[in-house]
Short mmCIF file of the C-alpha atoms (twelve columns), coordinates in Angstrom:
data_MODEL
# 
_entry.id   MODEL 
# 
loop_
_atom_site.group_PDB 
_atom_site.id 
_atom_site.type_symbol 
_atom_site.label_atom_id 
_atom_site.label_alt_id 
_atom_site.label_comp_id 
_atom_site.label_asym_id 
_atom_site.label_seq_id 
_atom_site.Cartn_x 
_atom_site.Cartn_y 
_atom_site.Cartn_z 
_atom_site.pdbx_PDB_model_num 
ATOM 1   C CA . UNK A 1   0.000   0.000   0.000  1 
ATOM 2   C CA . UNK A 2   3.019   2.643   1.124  1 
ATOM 3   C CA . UNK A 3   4.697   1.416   -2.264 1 
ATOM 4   C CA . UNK A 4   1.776   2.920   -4.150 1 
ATOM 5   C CA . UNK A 5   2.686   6.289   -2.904 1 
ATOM 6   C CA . UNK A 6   6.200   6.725   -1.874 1 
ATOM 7   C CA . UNK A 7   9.468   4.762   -2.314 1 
ATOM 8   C CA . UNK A 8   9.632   2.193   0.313  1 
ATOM 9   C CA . UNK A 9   12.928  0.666   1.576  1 
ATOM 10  C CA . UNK A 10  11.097  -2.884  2.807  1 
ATOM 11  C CA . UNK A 11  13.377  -4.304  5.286  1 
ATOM 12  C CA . UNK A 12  12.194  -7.805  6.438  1 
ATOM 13  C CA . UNK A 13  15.234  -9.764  8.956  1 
ATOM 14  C CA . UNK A 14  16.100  -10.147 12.264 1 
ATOM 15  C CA . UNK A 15  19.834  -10.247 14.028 1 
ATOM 16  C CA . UNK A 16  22.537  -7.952  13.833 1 
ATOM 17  C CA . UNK A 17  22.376  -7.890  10.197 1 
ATOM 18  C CA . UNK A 18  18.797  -6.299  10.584 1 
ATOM 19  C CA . UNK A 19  20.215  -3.378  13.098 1 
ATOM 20  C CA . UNK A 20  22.935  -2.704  10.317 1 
ATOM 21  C CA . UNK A 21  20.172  -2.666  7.528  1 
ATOM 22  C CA . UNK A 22  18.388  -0.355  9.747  1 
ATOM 23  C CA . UNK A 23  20.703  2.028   10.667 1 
ATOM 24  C CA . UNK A 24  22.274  1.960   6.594  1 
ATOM 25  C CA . UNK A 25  18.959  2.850   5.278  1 
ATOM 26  C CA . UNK A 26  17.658  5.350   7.602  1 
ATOM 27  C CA . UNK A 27  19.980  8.787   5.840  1 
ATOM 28  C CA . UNK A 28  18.383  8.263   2.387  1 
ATOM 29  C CA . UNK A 29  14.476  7.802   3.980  1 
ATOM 30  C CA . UNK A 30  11.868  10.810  5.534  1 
ATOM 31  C CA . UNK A 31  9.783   8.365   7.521  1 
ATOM 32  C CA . UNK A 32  10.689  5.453   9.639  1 
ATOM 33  C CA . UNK A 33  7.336   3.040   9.730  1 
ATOM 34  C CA . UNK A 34  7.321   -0.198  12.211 1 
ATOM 35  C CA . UNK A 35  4.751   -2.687  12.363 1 
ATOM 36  C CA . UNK A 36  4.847   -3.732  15.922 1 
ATOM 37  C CA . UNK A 37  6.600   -2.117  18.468 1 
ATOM 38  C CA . UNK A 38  9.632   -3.881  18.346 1 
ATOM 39  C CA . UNK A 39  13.495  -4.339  19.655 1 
ATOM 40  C CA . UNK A 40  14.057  -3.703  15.630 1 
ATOM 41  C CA . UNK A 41  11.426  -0.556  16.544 1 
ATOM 42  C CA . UNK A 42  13.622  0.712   19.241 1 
ATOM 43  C CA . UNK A 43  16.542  0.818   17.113 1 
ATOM 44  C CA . UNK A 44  14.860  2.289   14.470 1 
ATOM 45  C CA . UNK A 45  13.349  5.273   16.613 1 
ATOM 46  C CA . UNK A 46  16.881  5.510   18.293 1 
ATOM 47  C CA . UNK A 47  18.486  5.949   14.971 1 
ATOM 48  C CA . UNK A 48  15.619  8.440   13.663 1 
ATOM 49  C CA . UNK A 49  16.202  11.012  16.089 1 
ATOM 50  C CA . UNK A 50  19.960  11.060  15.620 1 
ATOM 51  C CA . UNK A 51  19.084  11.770  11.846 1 
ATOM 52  C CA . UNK A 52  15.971  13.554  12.678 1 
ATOM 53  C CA . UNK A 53  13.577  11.506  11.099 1 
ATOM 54  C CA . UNK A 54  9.614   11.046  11.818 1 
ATOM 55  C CA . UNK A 55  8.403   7.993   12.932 1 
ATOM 56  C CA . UNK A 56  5.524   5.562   12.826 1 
ATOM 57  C CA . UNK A 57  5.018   2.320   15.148 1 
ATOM 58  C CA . UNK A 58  1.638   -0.001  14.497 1 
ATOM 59  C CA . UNK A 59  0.474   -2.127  17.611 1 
ATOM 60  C CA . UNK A 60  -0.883  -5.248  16.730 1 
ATOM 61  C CA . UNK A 61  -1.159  -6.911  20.392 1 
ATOM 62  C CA . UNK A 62  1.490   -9.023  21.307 1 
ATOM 63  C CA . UNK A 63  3.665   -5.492  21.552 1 
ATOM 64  C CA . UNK A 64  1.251   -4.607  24.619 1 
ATOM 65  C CA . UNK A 65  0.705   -7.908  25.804 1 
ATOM 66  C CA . UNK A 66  1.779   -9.075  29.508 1 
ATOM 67  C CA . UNK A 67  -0.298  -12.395 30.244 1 
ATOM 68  C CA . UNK A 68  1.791   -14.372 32.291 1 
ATOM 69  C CA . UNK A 69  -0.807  -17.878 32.202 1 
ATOM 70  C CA . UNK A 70  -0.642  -17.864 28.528 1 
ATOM 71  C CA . UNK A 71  3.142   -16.838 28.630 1 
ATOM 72  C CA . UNK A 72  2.249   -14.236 25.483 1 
ATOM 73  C CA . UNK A 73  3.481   -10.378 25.727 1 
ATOM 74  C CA . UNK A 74  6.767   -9.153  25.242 1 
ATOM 75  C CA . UNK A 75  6.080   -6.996  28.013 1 
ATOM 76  C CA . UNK A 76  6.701   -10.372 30.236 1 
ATOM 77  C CA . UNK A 77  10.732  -9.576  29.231 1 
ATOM 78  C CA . UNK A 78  12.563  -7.878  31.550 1 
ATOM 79  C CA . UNK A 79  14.858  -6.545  29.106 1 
ATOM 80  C CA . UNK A 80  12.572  -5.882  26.135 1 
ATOM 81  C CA . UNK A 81  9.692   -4.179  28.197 1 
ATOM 82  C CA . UNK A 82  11.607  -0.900  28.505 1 
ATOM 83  C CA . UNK A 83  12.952  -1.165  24.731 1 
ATOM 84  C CA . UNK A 84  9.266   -0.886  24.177 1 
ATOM 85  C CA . UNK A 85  8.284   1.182   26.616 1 
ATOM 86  C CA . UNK A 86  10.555  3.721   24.880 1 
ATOM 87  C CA . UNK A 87  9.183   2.941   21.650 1 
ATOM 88  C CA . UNK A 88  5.727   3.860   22.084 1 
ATOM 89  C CA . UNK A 89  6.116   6.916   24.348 1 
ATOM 90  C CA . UNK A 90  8.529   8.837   21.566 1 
ATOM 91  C CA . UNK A 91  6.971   7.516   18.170 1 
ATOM 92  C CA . UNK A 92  5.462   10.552  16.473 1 
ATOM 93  C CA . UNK A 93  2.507   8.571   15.957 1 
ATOM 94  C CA . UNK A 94  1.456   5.338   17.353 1 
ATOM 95  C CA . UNK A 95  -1.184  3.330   15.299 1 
ATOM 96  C CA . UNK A 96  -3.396  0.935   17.247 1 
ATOM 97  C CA . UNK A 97  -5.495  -1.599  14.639 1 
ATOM 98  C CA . UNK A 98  -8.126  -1.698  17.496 1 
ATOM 99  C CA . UNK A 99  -9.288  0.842   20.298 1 
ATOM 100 C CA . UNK A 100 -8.965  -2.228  23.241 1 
ATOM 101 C CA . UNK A 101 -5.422  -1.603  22.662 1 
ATOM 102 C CA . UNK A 102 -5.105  2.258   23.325 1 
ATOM 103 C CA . UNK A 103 -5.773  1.975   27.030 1 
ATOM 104 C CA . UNK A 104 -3.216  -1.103  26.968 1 
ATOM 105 C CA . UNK A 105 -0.718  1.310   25.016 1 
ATOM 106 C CA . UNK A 106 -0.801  3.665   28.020 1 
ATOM 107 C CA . UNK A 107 -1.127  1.414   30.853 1 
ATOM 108 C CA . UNK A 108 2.469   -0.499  30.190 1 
ATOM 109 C CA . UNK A 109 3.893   2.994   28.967 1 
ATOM 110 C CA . UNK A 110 3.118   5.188   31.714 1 
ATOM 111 C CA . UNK A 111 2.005   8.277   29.834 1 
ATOM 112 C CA . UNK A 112 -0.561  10.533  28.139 1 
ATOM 113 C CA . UNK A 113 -0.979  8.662   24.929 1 
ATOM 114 C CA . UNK A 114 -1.226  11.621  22.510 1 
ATOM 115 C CA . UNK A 115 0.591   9.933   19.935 1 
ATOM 116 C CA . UNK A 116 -1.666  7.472   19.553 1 
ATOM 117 C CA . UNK A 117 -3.927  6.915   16.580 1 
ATOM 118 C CA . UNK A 118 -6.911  4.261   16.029 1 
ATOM 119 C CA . UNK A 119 -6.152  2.904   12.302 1 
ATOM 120 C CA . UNK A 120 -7.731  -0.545  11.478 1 
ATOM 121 C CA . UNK A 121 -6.488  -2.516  9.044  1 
ATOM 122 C CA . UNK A 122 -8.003  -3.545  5.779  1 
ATOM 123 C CA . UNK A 123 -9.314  -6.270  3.440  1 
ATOM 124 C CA . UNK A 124 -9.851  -6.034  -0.095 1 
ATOM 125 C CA . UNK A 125 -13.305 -6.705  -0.696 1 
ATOM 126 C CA . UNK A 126 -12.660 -6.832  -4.485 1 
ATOM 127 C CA . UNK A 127 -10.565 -10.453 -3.567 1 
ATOM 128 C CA . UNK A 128 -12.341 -11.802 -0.442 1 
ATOM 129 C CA . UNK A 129 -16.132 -12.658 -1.661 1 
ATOM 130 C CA . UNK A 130 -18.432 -15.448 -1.129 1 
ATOM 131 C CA . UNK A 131 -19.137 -17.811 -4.062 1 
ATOM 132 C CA . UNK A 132 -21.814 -20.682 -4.448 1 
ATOM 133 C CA . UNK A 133 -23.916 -22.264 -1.662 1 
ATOM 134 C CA . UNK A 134 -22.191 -22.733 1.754  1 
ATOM 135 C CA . UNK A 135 -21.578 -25.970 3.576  1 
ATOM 136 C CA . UNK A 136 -23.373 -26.392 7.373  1 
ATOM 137 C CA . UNK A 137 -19.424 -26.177 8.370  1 
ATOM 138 C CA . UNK A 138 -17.465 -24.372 11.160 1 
ATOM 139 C CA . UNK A 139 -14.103 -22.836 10.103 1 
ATOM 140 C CA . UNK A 140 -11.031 -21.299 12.098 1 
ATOM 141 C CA . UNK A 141 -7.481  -20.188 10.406 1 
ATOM 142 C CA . UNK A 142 -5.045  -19.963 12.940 1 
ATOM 143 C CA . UNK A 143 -0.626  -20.516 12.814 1 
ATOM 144 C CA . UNK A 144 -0.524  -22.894 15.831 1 
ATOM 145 C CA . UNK A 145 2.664   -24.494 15.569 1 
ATOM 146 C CA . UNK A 146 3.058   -25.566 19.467 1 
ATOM 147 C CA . UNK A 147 1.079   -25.739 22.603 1 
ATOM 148 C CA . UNK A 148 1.635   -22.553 23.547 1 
ATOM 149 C CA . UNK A 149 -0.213  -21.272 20.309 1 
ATOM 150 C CA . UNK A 150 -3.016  -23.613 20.806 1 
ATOM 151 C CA . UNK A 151 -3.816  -21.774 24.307 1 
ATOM 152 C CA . UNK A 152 -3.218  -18.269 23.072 1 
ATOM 153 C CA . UNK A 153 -5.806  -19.228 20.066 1 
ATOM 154 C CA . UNK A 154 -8.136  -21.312 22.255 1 
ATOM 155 C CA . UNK A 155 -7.854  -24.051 19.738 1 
ATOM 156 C CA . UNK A 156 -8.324  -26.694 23.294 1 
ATOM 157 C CA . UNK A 157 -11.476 -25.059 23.554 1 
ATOM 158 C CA . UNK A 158 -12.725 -25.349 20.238 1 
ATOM 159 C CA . UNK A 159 -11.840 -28.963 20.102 1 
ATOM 160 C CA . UNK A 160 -13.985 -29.662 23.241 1 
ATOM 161 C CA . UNK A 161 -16.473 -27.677 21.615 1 
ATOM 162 C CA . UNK A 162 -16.650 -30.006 18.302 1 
ATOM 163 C CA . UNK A 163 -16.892 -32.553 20.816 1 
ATOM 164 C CA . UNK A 164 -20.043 -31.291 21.667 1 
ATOM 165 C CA . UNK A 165 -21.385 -31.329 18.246 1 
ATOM 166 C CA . UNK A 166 -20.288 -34.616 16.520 1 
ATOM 167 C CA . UNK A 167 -22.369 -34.396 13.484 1 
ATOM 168 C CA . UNK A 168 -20.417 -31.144 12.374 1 
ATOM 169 C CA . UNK A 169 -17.413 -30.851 10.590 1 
ATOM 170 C CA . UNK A 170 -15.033 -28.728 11.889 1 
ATOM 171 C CA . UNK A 171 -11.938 -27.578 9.529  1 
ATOM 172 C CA . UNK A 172 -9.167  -26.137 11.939 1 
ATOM 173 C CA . UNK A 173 -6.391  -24.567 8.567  1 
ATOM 174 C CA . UNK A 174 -2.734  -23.824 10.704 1 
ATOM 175 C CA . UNK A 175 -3.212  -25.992 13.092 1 
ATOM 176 C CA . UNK A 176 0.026   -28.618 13.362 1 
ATOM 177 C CA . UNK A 177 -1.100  -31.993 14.751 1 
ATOM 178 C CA . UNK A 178 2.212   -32.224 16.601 1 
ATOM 179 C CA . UNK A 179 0.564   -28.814 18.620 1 
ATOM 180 C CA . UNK A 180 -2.478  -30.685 19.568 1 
ATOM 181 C CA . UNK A 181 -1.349  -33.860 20.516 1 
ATOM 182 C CA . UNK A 182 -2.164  -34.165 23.946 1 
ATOM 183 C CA . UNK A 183 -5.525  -33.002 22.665 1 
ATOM 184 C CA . UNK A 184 -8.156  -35.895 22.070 1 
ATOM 185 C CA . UNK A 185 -8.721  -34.791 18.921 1 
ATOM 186 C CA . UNK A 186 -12.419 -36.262 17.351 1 
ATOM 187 C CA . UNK A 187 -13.438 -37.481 14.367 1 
ATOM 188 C CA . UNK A 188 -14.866 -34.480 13.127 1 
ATOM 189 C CA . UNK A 189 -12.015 -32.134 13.626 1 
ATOM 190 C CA . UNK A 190 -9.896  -31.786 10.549 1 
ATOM 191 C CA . UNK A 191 -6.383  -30.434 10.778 1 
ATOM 192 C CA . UNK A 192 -4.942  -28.938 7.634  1 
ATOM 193 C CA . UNK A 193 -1.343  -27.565 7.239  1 
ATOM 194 C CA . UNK A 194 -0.741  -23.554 6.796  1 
ATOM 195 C CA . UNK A 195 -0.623  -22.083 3.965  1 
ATOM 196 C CA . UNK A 196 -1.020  -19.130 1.698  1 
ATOM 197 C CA . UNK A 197 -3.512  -16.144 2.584  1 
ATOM 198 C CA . UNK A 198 -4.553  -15.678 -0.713 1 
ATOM 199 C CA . UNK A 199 -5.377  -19.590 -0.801 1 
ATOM 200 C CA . UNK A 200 -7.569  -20.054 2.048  1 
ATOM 201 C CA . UNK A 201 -10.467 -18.059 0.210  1 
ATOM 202 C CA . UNK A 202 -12.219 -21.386 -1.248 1 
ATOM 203 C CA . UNK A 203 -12.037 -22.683 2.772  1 
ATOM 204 C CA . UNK A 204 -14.443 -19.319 3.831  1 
ATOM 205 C CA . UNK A 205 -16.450 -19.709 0.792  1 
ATOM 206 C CA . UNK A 206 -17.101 -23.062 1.803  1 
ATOM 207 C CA . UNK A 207 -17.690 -23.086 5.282  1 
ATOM 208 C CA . UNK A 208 -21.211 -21.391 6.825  1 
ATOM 209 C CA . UNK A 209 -19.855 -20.576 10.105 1 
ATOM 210 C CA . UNK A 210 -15.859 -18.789 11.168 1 
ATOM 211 C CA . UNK A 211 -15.078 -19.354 14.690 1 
ATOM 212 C CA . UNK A 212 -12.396 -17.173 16.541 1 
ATOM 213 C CA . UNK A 213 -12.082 -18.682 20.170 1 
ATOM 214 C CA . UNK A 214 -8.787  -16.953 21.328 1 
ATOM 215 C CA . UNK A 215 -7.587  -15.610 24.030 1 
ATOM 216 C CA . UNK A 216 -5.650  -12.995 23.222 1 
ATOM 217 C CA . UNK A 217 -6.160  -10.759 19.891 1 
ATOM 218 C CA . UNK A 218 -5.734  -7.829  18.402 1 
ATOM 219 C CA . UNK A 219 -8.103  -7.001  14.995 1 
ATOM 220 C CA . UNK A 220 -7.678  -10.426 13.694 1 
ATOM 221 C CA . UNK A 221 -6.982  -10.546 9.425  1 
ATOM 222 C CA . UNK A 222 -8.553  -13.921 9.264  1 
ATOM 223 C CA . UNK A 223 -12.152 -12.970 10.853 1 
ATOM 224 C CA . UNK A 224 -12.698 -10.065 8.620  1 
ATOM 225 C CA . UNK A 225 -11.612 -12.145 5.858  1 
ATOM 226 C CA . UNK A 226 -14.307 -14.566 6.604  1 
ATOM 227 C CA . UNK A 227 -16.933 -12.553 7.164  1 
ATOM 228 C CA . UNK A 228 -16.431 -10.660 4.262  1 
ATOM 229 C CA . UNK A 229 -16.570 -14.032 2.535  1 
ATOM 230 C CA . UNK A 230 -19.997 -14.436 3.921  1 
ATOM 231 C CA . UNK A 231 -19.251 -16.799 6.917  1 
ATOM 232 C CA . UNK A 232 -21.352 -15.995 10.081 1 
ATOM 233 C CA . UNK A 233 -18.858 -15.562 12.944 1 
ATOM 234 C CA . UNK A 234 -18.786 -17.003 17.074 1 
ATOM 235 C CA . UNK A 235 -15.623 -15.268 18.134 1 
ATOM 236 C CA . UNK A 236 -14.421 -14.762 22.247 1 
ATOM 237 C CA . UNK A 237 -14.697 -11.556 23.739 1 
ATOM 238 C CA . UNK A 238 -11.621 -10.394 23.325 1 
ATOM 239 C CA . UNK A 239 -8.993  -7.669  21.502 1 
ATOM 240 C CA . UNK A 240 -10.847 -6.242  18.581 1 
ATOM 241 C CA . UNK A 241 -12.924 -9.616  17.935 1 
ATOM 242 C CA . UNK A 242 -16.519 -7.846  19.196 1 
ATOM 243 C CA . UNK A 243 -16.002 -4.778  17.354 1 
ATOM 244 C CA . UNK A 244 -15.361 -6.379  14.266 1 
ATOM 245 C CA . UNK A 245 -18.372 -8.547  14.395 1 
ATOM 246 C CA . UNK A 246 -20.928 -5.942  15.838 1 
ATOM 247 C CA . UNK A 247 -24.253 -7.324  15.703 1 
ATOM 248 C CA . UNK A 248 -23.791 -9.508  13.140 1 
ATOM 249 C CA . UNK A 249 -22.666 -12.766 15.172 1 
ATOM 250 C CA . UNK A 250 -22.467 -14.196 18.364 1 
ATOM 251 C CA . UNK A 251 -19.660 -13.460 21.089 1 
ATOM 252 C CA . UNK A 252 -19.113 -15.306 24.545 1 
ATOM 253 C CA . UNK A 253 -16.666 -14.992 27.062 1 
ATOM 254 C CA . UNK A 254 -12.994 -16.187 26.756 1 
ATOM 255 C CA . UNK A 255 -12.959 -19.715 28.015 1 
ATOM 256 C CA . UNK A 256 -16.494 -20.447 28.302 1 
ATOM 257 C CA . UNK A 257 -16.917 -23.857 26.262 1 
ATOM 258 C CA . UNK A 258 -20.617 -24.498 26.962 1 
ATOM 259 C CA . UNK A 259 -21.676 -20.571 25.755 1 
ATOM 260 C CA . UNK A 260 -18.640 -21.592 22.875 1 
ATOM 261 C CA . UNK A 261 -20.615 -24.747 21.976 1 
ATOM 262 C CA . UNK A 262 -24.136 -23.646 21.982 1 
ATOM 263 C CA . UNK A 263 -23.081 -19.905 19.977 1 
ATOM 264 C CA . UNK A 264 -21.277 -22.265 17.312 1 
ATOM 265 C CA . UNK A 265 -25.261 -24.075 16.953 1 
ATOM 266 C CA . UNK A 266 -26.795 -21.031 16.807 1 
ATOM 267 C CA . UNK A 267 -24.706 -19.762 14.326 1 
ATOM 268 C CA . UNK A 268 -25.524 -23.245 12.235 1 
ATOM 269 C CA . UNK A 269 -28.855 -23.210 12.516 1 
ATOM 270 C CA . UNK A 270 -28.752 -19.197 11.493 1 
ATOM 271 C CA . UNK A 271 -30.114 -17.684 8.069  1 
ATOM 272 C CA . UNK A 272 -27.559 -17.381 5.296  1 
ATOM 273 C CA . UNK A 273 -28.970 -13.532 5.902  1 
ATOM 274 C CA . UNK A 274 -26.834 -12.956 8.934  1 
ATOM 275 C CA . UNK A 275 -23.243 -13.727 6.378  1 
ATOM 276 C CA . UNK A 276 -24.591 -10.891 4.396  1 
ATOM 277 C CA . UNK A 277 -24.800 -8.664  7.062  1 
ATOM 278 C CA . UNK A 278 -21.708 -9.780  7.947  1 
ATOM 279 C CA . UNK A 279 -19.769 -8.584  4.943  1 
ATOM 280 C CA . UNK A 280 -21.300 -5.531  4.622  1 
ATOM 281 C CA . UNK A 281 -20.552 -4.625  8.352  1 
ATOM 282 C CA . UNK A 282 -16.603 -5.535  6.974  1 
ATOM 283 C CA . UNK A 283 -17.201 -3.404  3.737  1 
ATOM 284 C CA . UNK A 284 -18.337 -0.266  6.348  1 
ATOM 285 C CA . UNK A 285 -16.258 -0.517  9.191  1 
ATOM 286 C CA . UNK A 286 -12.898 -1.781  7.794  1 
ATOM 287 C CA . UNK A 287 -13.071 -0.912  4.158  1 
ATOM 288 C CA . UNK A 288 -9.010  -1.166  3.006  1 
ATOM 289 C CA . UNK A 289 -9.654  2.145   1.148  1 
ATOM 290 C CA . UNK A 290 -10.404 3.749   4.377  1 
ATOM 291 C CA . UNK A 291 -7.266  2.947   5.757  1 
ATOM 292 C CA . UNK A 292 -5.439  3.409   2.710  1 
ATOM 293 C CA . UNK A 293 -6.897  7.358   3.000  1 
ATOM 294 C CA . UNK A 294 -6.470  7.798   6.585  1 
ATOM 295 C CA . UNK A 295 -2.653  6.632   6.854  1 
ATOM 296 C CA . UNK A 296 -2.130  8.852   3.813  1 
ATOM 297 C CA . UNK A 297 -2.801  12.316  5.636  1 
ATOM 298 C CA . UNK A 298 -1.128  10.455  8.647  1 
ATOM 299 C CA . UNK A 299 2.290   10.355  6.770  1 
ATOM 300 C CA . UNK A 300 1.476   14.043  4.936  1 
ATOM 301 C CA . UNK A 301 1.083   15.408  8.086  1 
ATOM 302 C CA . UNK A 302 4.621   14.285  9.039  1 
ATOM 303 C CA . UNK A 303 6.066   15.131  6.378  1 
ATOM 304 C CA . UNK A 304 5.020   18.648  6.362  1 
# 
């Protein structure tokens, strides 16, 4: 999107290659832009105002995060929390993909928070569409590669849930069945290996119902995907989960697998209406031309 409108240095590493890159590249550039407040981020804001360059740093989630049961947050570090902390207090603007995580921003900060800026992010409607009739199916896209992911995503949960409703298929796309197995996993769970965004579109045209039982999230990419494909959604009441769906689906409380199970066949037994409603609540609230327009005077302002 930045590429459509300015020259973009894109620089994707980690290690002390990645500070060198960083600290190379920042002379020749106006605007330093982070996703996720980072220990890349620090160095990056460090280096800016030596050169006196603006700055921008999104928050996504785990960049605020400090949950010790899940062990999720890189606020848990000792080391990394003040990195961060410095991060998001001298940022010229701070860009939060969902308002649950402005208070969050200031809480592990310790400051005002006038930097900080609500921007959602974006789907392309254009791409993610339904197509054909949809399969009484329940969905969830998730990268769970260990235990520790299947927690944070509440993947246990939604197992126990399936369990619950045998007659349903449940597709579960990310999910490794090395992660899940201590899990007694049933018959009508299906695991499917990761893969790429752009394929996983057939898998929400498919599938009547998207399920997003986590823990812990920011504005989750795969549930407005979905629901712009039509699917109705049951997510947890969490991060930016409730706002995206609105009125449109159903939304219990983290960890609750009896309201989990009994939302998920609601949701089944639900007109193919409410996956209408769903998309167009996507198309109003999280349009990617919105965003597009609003970071756009973000980065003219700056560069003023």
């Amino acid at each position: 999107m930045l590429a459509k409108h300015f020259r973009v240095t894109l620089l994707i590493g980690h290690g002390f290659r990645q500070i060198f890159r960083i600290l190379v590249s920042m002379p020749s550039n106006d605007i330093v832009f982070c996703w996720f407040a980072s220990v890349y981020a620090s160095v990056a804001l460090f280096a800016a105002r030596f050169f006196g360059k603006k700055t921008v740093v999104v928050v996504g989630g785990v960049d605020v995060a400090k949950e010790p049961q899940l062990n999720y947050g890189i606020f848990l570090s000792w080391w990394r929390a003040p990195l961060i902390r410095y991060v998001l207090r001298n940022a010229d603007r701070v860009l939060v993909v969902d308002e649950s995580l402005r208070p969050q921003v200031v809480m592990r900060s310790g400051y005002g928070g006038k930097n900080i800026e609500y921007l959602p992010t974006g789907s392309d409607p254009a791409f993610w569409k339904s197509k054909g009739t949809k399969r009484n199916e329940i969905l969830c896209v998730a990268v769970v590669l260990n235990k520790k992911r299947v927690q944070l995503k509440g993947i246990d949960t939604l197992i126990e849930a399936a369990k619950k409703i045998p007659k349903t298929k449940f597709t579960l796309i990310g999910v490794q069945p090395e992660a899940v197995s201590h899990l007694n996993l049933p018959d009508n769970v299906r695991l499917i290996e990761p893969m790429l965004r752009s394929d996983l579109l057939k898998y929400y045209q498919k599938a009547k119902v998207y399920c997003q039982p986590s823990r812990r999230e920011g504005l989750p990419n795969t549930l407005c995907e979905a629901m712009l494909c039509e699917c109705i959604p049951v997510v947890t009441d969490v991060g930016g989960n409730g706002n995206a769906v609105g009125d449109t689906g159903l939304v219990v409380a983290r960890d609750d697998l009896d309201a989990l199970a009994a939302a998920l066949r609601q949701a089944l037994k639900t007109s193919a209406e409410k996956g209408k409603r769903a998309r167009k609540r996507i198309l109003e609230e999280f349009p990617q031309s919105r965003r597009e327009r609003m970071l756009l005077n973000i980065l003219s302002e700056l560069t003023v």
